[in-house]
TORBAMAR-479380 format. One record per atom (N, C-alpha, C): residue in three letters; atom name; x negated, z, y negated; residue number from 1. Coordinates in nm, 3 decimals. Atoms other than C-alpha are relative to their C-alpha. Example, Ala and Ser with C-alpha at 12.3 -4.5 7.8 and 13.67 -1.06 7.14 Angstrom:
REM residues 2
aa|at|X|Z|Y|i
ALA|N|-0.089|0.000|0.119|1
ALA|CA|-1.230|0.780|0.450|1
ALA|C|-0.090|0.000|-0.120|1
SER|N|0.082|-0.006|0.119|2
SER|CA|-1.367|0.714|0.106|2
SER|C|0.077|0.073|-0.109|2
END
This chain:
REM residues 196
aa|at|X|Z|Y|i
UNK|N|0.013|-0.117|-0.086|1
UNK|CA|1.387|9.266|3.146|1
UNK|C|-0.037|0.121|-0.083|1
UNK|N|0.077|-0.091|0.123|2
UNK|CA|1.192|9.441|2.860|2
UNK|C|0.156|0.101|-0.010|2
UNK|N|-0.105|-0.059|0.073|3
UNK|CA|1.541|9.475|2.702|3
UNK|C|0.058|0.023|0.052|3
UNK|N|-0.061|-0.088|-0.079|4
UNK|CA|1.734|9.602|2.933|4
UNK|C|-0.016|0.119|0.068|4
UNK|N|0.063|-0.157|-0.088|5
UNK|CA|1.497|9.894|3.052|5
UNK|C|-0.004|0.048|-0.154|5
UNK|N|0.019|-0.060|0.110|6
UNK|CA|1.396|9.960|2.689|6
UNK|C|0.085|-0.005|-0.114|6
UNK|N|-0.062|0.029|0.140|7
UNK|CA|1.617|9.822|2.407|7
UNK|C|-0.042|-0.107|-0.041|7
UNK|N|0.055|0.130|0.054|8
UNK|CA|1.617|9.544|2.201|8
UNK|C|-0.088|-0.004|-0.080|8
UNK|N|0.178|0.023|0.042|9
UNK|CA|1.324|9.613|1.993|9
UNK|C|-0.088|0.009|0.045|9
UNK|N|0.114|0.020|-0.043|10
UNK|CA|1.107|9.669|2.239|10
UNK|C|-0.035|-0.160|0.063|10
UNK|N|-0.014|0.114|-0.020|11
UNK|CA|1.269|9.356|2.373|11
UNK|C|-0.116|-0.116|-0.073|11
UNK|N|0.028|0.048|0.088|12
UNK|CA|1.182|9.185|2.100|12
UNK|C|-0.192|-0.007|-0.041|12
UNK|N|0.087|-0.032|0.066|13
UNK|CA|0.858|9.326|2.029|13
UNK|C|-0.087|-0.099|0.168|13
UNK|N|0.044|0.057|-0.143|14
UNK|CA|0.753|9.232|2.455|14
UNK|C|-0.055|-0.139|-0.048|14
UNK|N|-0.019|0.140|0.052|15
UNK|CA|0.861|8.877|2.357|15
UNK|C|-0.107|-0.081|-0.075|15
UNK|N|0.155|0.054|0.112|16
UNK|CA|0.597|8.836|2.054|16
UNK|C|-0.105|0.019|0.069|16
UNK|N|0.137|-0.009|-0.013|17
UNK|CA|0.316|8.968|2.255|17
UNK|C|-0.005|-0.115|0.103|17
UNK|N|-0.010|0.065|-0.087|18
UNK|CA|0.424|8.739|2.537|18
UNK|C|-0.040|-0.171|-0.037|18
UNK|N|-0.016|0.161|0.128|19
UNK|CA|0.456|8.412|2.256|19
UNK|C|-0.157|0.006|-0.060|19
UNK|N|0.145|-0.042|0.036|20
UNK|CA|0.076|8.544|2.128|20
UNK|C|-0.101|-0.010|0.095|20
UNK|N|0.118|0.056|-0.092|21
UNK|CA|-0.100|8.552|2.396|21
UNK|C|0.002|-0.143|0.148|21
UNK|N|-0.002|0.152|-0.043|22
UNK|CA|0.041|8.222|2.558|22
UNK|C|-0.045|-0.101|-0.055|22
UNK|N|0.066|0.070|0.081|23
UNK|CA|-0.059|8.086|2.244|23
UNK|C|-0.179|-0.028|-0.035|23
UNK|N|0.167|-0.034|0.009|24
UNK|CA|-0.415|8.235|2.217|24
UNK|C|-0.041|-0.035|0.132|24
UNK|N|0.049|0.079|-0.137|25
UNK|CA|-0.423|8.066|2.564|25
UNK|C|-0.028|-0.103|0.003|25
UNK|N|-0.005|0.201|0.023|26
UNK|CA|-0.306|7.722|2.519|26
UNK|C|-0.126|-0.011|-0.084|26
UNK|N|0.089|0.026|0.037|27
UNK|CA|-0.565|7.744|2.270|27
UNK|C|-0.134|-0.052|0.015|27
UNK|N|0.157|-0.018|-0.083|28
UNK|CA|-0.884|7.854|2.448|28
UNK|C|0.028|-0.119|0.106|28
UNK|N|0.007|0.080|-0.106|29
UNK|CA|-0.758|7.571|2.742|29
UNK|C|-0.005|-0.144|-0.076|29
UNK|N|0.015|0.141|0.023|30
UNK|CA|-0.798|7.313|2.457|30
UNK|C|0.175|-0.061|0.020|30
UNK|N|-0.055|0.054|-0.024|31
UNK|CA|-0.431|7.223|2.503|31
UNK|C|0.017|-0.040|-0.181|31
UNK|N|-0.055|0.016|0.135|32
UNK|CA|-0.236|7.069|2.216|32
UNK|C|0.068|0.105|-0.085|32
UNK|N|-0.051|-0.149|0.090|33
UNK|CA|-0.163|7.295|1.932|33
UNK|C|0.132|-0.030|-0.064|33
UNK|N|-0.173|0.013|0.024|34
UNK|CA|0.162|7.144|1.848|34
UNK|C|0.113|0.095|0.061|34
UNK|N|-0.111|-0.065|-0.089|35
UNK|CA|0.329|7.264|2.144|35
UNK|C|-0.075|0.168|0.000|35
UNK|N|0.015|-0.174|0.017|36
UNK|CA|0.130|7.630|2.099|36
UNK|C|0.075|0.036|-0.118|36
UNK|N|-0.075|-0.073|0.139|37
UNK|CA|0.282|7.673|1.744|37
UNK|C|0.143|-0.078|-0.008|37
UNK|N|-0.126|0.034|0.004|38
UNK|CA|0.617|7.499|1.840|38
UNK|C|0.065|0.115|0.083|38
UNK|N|-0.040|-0.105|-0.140|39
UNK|CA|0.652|7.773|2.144|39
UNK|C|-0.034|0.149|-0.087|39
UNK|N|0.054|-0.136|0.088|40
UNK|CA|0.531|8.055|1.879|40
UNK|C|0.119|0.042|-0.109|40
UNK|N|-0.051|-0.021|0.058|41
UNK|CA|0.729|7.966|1.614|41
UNK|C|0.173|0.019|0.063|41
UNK|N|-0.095|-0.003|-0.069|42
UNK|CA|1.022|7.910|1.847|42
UNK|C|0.031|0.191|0.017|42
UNK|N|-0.038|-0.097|-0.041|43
UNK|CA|1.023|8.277|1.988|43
UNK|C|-0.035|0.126|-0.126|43
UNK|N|0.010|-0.102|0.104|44
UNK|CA|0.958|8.412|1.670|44
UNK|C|0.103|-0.059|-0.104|44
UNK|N|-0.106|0.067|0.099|45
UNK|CA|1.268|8.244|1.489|45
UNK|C|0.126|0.066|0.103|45
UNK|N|-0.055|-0.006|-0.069|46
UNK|CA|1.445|8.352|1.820|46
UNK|C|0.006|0.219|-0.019|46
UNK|N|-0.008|-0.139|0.026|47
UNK|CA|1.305|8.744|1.775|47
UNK|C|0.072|0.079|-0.175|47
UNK|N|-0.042|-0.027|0.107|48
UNK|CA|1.436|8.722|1.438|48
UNK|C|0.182|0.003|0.012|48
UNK|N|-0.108|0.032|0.058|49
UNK|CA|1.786|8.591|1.452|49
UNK|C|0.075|0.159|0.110|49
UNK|N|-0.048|-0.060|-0.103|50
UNK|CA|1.803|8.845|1.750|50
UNK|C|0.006|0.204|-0.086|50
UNK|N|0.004|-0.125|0.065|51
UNK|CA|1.691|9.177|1.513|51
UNK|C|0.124|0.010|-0.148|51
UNK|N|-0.073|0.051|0.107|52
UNK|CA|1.926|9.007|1.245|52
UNK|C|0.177|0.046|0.057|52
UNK|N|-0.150|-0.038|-0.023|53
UNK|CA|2.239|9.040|1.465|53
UNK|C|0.032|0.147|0.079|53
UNK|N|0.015|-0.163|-0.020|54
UNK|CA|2.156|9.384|1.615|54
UNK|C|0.045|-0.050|0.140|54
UNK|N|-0.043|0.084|-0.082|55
UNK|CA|2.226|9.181|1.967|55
UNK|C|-0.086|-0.071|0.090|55
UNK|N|0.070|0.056|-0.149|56
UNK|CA|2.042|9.112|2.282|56
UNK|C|0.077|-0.165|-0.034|56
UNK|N|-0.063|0.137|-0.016|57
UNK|CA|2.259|8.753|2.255|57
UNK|C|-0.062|-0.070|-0.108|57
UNK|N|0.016|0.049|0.083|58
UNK|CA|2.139|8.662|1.959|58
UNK|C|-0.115|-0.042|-0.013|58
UNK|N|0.156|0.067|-0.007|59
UNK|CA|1.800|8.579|2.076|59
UNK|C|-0.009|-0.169|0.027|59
UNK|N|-0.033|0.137|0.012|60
UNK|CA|1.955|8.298|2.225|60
UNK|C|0.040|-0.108|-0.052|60
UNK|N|-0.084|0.085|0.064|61
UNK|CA|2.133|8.153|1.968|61
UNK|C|-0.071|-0.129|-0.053|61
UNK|N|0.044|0.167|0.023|62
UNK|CA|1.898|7.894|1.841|62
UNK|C|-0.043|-0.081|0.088|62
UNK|N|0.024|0.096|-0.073|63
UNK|CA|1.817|7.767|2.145|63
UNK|C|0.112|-0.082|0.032|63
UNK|N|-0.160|0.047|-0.019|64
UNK|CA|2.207|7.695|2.190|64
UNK|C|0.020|-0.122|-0.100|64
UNK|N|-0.032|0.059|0.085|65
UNK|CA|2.177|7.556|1.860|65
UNK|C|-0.065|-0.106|0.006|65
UNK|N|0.110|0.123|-0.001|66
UNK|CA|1.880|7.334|1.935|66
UNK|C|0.067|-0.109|0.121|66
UNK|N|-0.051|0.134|-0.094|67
UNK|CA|2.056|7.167|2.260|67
UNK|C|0.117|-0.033|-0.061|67
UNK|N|-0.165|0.099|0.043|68
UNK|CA|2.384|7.114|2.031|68
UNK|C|-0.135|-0.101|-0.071|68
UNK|N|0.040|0.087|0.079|69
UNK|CA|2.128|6.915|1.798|69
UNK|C|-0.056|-0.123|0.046|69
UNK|N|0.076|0.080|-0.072|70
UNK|CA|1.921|6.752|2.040|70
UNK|C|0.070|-0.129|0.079|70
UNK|N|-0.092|0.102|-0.066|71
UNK|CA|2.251|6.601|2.216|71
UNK|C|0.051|-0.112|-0.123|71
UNK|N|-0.052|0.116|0.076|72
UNK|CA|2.364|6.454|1.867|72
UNK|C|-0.121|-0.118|-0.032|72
UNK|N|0.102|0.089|0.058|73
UNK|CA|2.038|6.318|1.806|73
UNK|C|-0.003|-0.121|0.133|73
UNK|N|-0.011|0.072|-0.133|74
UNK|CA|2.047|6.163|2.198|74
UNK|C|0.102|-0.118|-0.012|74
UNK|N|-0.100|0.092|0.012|75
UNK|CA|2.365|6.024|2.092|75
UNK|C|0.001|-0.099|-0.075|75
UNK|N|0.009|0.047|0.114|76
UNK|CA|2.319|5.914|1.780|76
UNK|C|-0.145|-0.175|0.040|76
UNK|N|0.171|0.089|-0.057|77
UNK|CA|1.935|5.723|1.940|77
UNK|C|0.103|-0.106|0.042|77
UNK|N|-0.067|0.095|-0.052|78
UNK|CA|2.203|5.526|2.176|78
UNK|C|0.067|-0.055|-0.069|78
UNK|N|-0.100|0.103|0.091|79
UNK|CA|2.491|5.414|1.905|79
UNK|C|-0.121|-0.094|-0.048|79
UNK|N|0.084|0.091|0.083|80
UNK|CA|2.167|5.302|1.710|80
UNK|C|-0.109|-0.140|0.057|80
UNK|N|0.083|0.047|-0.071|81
UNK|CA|2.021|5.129|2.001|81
UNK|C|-0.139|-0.030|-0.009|81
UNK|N|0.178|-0.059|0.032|82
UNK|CA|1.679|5.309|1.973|82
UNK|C|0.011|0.099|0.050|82
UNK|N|-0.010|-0.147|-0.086|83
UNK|CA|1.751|5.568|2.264|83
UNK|C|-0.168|0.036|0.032|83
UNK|N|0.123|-0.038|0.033|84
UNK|CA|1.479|5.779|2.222|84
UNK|C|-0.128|0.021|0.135|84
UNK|N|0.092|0.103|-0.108|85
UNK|CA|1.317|5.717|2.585|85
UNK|C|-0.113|-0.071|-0.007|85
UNK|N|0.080|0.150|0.028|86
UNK|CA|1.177|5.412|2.480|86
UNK|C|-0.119|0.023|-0.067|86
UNK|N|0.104|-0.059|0.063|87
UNK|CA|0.966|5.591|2.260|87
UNK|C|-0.105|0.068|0.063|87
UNK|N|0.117|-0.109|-0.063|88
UNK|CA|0.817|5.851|2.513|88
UNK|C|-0.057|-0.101|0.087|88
UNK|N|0.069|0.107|-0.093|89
UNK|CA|0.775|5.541|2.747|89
UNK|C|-0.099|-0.065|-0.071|89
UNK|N|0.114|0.030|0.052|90
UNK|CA|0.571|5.407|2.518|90
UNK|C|-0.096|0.062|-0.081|90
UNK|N|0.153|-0.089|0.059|91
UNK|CA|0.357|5.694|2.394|91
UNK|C|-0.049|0.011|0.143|91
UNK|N|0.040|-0.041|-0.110|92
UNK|CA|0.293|5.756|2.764|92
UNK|C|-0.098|-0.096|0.107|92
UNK|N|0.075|0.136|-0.045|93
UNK|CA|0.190|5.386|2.856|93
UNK|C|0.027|-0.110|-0.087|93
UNK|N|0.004|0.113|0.097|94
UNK|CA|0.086|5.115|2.632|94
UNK|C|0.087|-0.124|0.052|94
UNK|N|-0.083|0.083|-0.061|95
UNK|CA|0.282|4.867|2.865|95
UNK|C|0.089|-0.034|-0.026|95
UNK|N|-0.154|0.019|0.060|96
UNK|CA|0.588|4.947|2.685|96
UNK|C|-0.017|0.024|-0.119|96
UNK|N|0.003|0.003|0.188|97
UNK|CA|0.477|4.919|2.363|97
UNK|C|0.135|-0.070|-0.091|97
UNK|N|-0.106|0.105|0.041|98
UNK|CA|0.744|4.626|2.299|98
UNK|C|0.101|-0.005|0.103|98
UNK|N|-0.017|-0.040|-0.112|99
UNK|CA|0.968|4.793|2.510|99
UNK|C|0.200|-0.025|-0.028|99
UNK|N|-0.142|0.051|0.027|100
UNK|CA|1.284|4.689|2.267|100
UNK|C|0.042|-0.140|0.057|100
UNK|N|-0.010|0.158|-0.016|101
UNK|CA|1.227|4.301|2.325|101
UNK|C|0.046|-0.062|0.164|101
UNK|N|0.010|0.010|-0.101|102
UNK|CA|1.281|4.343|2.699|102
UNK|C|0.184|0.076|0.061|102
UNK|N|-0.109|-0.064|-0.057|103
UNK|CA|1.606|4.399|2.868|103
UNK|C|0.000|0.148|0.101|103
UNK|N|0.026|-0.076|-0.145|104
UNK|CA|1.488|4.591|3.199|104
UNK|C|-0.074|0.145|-0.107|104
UNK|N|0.035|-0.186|0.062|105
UNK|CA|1.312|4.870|2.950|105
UNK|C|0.112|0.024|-0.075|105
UNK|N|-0.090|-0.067|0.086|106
UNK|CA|1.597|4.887|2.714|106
UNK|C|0.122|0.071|0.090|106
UNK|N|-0.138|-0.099|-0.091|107
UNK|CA|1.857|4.973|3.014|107
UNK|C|-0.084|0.157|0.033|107
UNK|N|0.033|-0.110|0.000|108
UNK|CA|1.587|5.212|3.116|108
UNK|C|0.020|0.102|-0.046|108
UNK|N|0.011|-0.084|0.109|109
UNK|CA|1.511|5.358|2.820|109
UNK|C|0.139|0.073|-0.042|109
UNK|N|-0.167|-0.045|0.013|110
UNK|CA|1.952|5.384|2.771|110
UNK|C|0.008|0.083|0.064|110
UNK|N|0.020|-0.088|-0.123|111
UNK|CA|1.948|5.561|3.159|111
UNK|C|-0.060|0.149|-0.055|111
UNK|N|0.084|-0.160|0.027|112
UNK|CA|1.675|5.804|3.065|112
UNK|C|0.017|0.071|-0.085|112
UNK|N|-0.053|-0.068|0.087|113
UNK|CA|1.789|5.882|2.777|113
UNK|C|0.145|0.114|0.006|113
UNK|N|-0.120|-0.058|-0.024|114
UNK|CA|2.136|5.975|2.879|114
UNK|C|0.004|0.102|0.133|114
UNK|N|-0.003|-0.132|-0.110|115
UNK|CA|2.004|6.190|3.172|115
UNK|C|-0.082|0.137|-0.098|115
UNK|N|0.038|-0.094|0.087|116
UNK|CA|1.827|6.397|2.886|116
UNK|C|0.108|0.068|-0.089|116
UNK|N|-0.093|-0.053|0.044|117
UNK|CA|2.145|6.420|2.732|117
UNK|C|0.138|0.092|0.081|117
UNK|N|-0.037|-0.081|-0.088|118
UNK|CA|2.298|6.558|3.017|118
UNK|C|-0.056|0.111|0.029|118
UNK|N|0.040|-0.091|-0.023|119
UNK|CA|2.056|6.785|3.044|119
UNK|C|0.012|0.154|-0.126|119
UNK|N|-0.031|-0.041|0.166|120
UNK|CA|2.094|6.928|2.674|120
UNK|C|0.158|0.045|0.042|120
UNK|N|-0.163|-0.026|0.009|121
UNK|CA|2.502|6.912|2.748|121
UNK|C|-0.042|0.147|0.097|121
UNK|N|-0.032|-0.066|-0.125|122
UNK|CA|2.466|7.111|3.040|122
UNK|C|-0.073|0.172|-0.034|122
UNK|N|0.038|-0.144|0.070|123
UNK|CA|2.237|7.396|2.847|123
UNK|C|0.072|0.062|-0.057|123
UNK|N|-0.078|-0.045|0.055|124
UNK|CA|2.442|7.378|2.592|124
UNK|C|0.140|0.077|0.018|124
UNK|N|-0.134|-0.057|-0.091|125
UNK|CA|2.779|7.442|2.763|125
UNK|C|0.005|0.106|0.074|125
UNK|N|0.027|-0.183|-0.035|126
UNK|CA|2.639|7.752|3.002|126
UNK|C|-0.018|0.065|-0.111|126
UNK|N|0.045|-0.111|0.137|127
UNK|CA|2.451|7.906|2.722|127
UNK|C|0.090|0.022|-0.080|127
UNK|N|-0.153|-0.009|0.119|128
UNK|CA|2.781|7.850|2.497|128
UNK|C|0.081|0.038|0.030|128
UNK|N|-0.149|-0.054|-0.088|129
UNK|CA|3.013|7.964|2.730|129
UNK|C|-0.040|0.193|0.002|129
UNK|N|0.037|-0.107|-0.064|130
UNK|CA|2.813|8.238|2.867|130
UNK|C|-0.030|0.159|-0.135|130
UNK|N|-0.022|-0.094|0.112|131
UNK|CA|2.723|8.394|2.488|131
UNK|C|0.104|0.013|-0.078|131
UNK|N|-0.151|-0.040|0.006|132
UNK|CA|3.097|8.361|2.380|132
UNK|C|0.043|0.108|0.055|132
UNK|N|-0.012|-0.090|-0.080|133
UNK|CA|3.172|8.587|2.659|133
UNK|C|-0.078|0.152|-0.003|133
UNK|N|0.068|-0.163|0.053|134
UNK|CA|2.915|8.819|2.541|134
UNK|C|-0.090|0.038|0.123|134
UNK|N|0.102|-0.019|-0.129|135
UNK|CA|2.729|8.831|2.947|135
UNK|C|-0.114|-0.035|-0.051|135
UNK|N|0.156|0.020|0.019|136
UNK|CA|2.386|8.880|2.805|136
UNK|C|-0.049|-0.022|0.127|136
UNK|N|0.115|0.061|-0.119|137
UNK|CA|2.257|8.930|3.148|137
UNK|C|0.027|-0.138|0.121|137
UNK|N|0.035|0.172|-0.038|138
UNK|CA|2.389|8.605|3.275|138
UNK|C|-0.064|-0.121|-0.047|138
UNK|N|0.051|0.054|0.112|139
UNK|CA|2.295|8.465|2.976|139
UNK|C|-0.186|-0.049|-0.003|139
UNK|N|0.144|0.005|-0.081|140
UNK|CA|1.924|8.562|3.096|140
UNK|C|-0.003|-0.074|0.064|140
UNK|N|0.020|0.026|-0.106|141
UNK|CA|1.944|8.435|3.424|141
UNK|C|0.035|-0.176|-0.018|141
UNK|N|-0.034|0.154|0.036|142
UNK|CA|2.110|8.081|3.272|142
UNK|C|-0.153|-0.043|-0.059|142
UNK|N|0.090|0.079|0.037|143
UNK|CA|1.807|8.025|3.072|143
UNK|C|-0.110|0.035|0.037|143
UNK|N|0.086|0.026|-0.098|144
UNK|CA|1.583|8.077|3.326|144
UNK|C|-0.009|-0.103|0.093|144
UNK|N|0.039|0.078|-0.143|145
UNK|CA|1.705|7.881|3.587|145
UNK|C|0.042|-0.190|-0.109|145
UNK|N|-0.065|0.111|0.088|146
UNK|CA|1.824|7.618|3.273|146
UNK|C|-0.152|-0.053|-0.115|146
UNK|N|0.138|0.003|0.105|147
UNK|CA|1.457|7.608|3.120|147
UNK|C|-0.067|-0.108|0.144|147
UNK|N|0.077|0.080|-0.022|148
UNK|CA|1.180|7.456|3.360|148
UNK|C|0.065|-0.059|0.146|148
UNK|N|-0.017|0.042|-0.105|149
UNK|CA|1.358|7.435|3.662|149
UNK|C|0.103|-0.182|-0.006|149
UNK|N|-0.114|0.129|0.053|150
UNK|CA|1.642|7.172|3.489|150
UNK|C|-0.136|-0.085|-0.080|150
UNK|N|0.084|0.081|0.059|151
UNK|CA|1.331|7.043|3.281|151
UNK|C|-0.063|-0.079|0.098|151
UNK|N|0.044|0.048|-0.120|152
UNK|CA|1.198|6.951|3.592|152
UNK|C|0.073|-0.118|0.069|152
UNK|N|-0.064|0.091|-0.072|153
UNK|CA|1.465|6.765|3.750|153
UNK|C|0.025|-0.103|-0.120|153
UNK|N|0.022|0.097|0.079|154
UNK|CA|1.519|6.606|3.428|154
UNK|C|-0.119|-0.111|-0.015|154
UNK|N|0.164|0.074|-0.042|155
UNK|CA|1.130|6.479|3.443|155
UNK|C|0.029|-0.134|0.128|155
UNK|N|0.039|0.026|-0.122|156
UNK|CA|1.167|6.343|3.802|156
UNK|C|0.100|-0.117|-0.017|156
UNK|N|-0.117|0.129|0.080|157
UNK|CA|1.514|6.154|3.677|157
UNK|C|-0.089|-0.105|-0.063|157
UNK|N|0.043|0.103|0.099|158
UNK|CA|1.374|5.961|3.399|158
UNK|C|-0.141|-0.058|0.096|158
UNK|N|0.102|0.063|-0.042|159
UNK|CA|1.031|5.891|3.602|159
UNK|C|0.067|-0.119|0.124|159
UNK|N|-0.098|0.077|-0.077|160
UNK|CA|1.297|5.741|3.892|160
UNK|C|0.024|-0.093|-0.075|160
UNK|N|-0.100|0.109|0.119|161
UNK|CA|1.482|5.557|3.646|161
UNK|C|-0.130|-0.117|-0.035|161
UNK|N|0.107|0.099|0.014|162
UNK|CA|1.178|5.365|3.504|162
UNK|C|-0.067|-0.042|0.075|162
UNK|N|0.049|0.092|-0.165|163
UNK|CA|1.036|5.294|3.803|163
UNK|C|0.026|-0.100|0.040|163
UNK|N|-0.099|0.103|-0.098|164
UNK|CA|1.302|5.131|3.938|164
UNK|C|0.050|-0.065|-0.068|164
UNK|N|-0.042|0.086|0.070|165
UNK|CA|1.434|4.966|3.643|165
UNK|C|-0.047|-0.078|-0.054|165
UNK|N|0.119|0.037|0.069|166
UNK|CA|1.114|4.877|3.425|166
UNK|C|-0.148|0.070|0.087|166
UNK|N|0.135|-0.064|-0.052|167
UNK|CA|0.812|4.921|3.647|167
UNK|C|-0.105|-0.035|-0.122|167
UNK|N|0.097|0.020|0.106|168
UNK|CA|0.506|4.934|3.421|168
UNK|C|-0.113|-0.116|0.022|168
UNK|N|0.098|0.065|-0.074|169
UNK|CA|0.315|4.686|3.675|169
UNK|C|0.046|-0.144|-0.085|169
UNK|N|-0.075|0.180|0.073|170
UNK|CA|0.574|4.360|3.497|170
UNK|C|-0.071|-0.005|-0.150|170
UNK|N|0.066|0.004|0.198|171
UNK|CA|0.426|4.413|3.126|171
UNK|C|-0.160|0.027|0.046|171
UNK|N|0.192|0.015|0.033|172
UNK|CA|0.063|4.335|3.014|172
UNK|C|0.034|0.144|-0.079|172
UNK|N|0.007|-0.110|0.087|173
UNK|CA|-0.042|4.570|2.802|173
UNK|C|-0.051|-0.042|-0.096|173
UNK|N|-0.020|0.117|0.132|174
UNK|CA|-0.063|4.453|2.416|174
UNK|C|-0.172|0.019|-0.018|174
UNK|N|0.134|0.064|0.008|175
UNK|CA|-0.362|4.274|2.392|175
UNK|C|-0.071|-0.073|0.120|175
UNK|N|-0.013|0.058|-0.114|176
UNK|CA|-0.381|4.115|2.738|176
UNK|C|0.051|-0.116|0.028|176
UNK|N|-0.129|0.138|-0.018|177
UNK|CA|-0.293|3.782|2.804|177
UNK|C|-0.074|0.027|0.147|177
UNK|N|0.037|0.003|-0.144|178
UNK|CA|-0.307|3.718|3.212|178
UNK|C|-0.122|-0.126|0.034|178
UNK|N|0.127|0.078|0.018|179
UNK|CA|-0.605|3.456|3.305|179
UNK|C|0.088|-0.132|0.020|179
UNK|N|-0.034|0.178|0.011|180
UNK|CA|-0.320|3.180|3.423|180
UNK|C|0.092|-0.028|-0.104|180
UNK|N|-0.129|0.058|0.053|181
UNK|CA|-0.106|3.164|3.189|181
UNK|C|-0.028|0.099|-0.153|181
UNK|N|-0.008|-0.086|0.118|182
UNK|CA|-0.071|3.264|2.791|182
UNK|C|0.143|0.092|0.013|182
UNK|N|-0.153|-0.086|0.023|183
UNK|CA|0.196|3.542|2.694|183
UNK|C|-0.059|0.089|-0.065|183
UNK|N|0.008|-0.102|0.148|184
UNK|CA|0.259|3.773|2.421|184
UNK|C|-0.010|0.133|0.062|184
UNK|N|0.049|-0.139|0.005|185
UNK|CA|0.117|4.117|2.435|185
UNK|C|0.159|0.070|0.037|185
UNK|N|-0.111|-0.096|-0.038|186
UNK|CA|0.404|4.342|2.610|186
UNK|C|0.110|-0.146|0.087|186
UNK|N|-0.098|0.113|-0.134|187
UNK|CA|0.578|4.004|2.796|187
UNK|C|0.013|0.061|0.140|187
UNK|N|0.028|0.026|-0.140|188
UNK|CA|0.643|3.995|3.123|188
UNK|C|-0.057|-0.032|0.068|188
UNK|N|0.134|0.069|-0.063|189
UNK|CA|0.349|3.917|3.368|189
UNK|C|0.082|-0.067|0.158|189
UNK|N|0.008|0.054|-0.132|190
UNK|CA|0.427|3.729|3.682|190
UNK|C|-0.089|0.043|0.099|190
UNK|N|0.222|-0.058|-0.111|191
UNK|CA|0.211|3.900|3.984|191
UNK|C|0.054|-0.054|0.120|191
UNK|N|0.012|0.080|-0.142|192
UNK|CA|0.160|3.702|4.286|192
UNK|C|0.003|0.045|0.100|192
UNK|N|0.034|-0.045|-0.110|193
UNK|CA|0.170|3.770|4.624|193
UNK|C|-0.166|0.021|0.033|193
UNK|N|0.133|-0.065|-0.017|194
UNK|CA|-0.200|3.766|4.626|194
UNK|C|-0.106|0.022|-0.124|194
UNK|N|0.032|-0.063|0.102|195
UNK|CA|-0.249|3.940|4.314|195
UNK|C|0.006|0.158|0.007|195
UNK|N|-0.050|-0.143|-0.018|196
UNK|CA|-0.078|4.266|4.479|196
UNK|C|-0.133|0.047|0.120|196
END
């Protein structure tokens, strides 16, 4: 909006104070500082390539570039059968620690994965179409409604998906054996009708 009332350096300049003091936020709330200096350096790699091409469009370009990368890497996770899923499922709950050894998480983990890669295609392809064409201000309005609102439905996907494919209630959690029966840390648990 900046840049369209003012120009692209003020654009630009908006942008940083906007990336600064979200950061000097996340901070003070104690969040993780990964994602403050991934979201910092992001819009300051983004205000660069954008003063570099003299080009309102060119702000976008590495984000374009980041969902082409993100889809090969998506792809690449599945040929290697280590779709990268499997991973967040198990930073998120210890349950799926051993989350390869199991059929019902590995389809998951395949599923969720490939709705993330849909989601990546689907950035990629507006945003790629739309800065070809040169429509900066659709261009805007794509990665607005292509940022938290698609991150969102993506979220709600993959939490569906594992649910219903790999609930987290069937796996111990590693270091757990059940009281009737032995089994290996991340097995399958048997739960009873009057266990539920």
């Amino acid at each position: 909006m900046v840049n369209s009332a003012a120009g692209l350096l003020s654009g630009i300049i908006a942008a940083a104070v906007v990336a600064v003091a979200l950061f000097v936020m996340r901070l003070v709330r104690g969040e993780p500082k990964q994602q403050a200096v991934s979201g910092l350096f992001a819009v300051a790699v983004a205000g660069f390539v954008a003063s570099r091409t003299k080009s309102t469009k060119g702000y976008f370009l590495p984000s374009i570039l980041k969902n082409a990368a993100a889809i090969v890497v998506g792809v690449v996770s599945l040929v290697l059968r280590r779709p990268l899923a499997g991973y967040v499922m198990a930073g998120f709950d210890r349950r799926y620690t051993n989350w390869r050894d199991h059929r019902d998480t590995m389809r998951a983990a395949n599923w969720a994965t490939c709705v993330w890669i849909i989601v990546y295609v689907l950035r990629f392809g507006i945003q790629g179409i739309l800065y070809w064409a040169g429509e900066t201000g659709w261009l805007e309005a794509a990665n607005l409604a292509l940022g938290l609102p698609l991150f969102g439905l993506g979220v709600l996907a993959t939490l569906a998906i594992v649910r219903r494919m790999a609930p987290a209630a069937q796996f111990a959690p590693p270091g757990d054996v059940p009281a009737d029966e032995p089994a290996q840390a991340g097995q399958p648990v048997r739960v009873d009708a009057a266990d539920e």
